[in-house]
SEZA-934234 format. One line per field, with one value per residue (C-alpha): residue number from 0; residue in one letter; x, y, z. Coordinates in nm, 4 decimals. Layout:
% residues N
num <- c(NUM,...)
residu <- c(a,...)
c1 <- c(X,...)
c2 <- c(Y,...)
c3 <- c(Z,...)
This chain:
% residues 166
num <- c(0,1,2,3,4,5,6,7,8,9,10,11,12,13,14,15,16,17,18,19,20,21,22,23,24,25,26,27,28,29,30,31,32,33,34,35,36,37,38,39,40,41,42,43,44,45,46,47,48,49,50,51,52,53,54,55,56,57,58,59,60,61,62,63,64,65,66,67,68,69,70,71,72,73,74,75,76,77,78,79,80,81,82,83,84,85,86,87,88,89,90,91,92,93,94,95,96,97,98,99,100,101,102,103,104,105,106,107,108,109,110,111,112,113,114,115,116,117,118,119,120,121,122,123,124,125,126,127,128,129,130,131,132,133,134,135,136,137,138,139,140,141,142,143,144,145,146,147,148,149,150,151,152,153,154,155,156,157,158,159,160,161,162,163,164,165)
residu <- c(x,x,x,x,x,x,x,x,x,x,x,x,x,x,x,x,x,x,x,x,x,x,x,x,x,x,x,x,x,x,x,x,x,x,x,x,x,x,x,x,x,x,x,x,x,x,x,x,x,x,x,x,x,x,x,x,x,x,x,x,x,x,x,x,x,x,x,x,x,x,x,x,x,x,x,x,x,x,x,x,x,x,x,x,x,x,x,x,x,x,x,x,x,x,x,x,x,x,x,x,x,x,x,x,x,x,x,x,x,x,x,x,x,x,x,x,x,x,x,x,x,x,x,x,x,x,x,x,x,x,x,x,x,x,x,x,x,x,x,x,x,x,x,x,x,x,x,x,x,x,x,x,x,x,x,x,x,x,x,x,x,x,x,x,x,x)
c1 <- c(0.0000,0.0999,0.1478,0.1157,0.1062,0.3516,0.6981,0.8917,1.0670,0.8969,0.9796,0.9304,0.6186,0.4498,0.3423,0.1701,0.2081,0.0572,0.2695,0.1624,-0.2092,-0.0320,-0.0286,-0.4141,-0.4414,-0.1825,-0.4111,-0.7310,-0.6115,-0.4518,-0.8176,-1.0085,-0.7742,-0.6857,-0.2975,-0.0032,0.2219,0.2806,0.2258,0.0162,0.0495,0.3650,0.3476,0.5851,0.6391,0.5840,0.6403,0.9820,1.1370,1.1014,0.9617,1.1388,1.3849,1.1193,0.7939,1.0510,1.1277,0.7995,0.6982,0.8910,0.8135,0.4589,0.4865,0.6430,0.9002,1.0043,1.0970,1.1429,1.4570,1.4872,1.4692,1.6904,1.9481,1.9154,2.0222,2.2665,2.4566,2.3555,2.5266,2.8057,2.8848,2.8148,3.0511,3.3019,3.2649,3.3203,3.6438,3.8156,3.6486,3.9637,4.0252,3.7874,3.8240,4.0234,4.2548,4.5915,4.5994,4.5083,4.6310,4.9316,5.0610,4.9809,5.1355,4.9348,4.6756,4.3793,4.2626,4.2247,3.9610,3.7579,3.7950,3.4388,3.5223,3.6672,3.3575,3.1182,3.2749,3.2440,2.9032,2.8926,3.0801,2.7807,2.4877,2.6211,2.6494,2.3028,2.2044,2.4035,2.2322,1.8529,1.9859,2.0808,1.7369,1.5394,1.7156,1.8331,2.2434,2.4088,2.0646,2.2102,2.4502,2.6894,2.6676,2.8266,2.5921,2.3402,1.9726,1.6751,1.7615,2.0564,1.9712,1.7470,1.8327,2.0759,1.8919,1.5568,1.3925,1.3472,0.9841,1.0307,1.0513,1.2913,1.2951,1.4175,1.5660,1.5207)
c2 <- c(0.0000,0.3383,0.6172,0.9783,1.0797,1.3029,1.2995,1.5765,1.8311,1.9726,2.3269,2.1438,2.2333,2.2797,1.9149,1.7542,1.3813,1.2509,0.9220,0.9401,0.8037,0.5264,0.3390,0.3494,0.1915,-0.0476,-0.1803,-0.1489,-0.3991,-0.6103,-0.6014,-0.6866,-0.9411,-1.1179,-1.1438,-1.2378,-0.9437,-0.5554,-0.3879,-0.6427,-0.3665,-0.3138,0.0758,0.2666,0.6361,0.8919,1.2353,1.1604,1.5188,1.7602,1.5014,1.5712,1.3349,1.2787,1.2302,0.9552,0.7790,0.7716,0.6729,0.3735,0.2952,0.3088,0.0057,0.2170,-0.0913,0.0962,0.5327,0.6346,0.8207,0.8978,1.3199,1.3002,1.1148,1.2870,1.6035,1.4089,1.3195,1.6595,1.8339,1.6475,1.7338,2.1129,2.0964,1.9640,2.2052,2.5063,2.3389,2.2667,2.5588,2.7176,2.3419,2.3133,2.6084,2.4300,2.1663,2.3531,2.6281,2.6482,2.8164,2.5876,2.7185,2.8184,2.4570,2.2683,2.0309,1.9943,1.6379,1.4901,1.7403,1.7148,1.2889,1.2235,0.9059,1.2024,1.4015,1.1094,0.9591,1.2782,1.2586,0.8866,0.9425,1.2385,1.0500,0.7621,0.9749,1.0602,0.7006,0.6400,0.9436,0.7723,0.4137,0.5962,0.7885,0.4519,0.2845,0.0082,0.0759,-0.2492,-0.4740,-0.6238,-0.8601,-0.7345,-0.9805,-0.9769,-1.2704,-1.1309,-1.1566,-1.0060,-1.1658,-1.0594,-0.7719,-0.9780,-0.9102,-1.1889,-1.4789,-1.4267,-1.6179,-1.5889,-1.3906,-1.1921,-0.8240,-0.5038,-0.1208,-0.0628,0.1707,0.2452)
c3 <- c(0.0000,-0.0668,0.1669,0.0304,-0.2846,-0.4492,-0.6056,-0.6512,-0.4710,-0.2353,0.0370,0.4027,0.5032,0.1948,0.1458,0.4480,0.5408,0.8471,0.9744,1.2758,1.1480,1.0065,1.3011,1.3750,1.0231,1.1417,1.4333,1.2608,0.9836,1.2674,1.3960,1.1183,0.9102,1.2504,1.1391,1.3703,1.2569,1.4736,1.1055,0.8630,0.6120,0.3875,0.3271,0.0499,0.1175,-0.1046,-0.1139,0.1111,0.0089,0.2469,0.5052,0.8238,1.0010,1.2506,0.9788,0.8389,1.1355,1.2658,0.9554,0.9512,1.3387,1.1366,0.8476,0.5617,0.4452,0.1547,0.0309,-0.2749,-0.2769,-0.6371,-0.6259,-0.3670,-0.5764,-0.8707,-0.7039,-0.5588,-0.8706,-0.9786,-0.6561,-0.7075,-1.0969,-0.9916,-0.7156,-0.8678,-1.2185,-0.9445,-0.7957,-1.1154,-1.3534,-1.4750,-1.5525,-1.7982,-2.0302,-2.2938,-2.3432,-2.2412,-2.0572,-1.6377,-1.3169,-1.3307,-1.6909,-2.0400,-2.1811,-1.8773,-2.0187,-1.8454,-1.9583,-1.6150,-1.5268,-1.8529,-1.8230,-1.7739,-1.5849,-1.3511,-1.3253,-1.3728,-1.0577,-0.8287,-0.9463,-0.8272,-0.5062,-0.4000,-0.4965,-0.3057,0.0218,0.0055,-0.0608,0.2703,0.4342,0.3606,0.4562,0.8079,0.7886,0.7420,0.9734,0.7554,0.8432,0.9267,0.9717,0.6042,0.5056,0.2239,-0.0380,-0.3983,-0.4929,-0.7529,-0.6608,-0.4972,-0.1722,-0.0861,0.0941,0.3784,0.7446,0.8706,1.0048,0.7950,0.5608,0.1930,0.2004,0.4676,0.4320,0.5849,0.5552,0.2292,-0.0087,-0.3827)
């Protein structure tokens, strides 16, 4: 089930999700479907940017198993490009020529595998920055096996499911 219903960028404030009704719903369906589990329903979050620290974690205290992250990345990758373009933008006015000397060449900077991988490095901060948000830092396994279940809390069953990132 989905919870909220935007995506985008949004000023905090100006978009108003309520997690803390999401545990009412949480008991009601308990109530009604008779089920074993604390939260019988598996809630995705939208509408995650601007959402305070607090409206996220209470929101995951609350079911949501799942956030999109996506505008948050995308600036990420974005942030990262732009920061590195204002370090290194005498740099990247030509091939030759830079602070260092008129003969200098400046094909390190303009590499994209340079600027691609600052890009890279800043999205994958803010990846680690929701992981920490969600709570989901260190309740996973690394695994290099390919899969959908590598990323299941140690100890758990295929099937079962964890606060999750994408």
């Amino acid at each position: 089930a989905a919870f909220g219903n935007v995506h985008g960028v949004y000023k905090p404030g100006n978009v108003k999700l309520s997690p803390e009704k999401l545990l009412t719903h949480q008991e009601y369906t308990k109530e009604k479907i008779g089920s074993d589990l604390e939260r019988p329903i598996f809630l995705v979050m939208h509408g995650g940017s601007g959402s305070t620290d607090d409206e996220i974690k209470l929101a995951v205290a609350n079911g949501v198993i799942k956030m999109n992250i996506d505008t948050d990345t995308q600036w990420a990758y974005w942030d990262g490009l732009r920061v590195f373009e204002a370090d290194k933008h005498d740099y990247l006015q030509g091939q030759i020529g830079n602070p260092d000397g008129a003969d200098k060449p400046n094909k390190k900077y303009y590499d994209p595998r340079v600027w691609i991988r600052k890009a890279e490095e800043s999205m994958v901060a803010r990846v680690g920055v929701s992981m920490d948000k969600l709570g989901s830092v260190g309740k996973y396994t690394k695994s290099t096996e390919p899969g959908s279940h590598q990323c299941l809390p140690e100890g758990s069953k295929k099937g079962m499911v964890g606060s999750v990132v994408s």
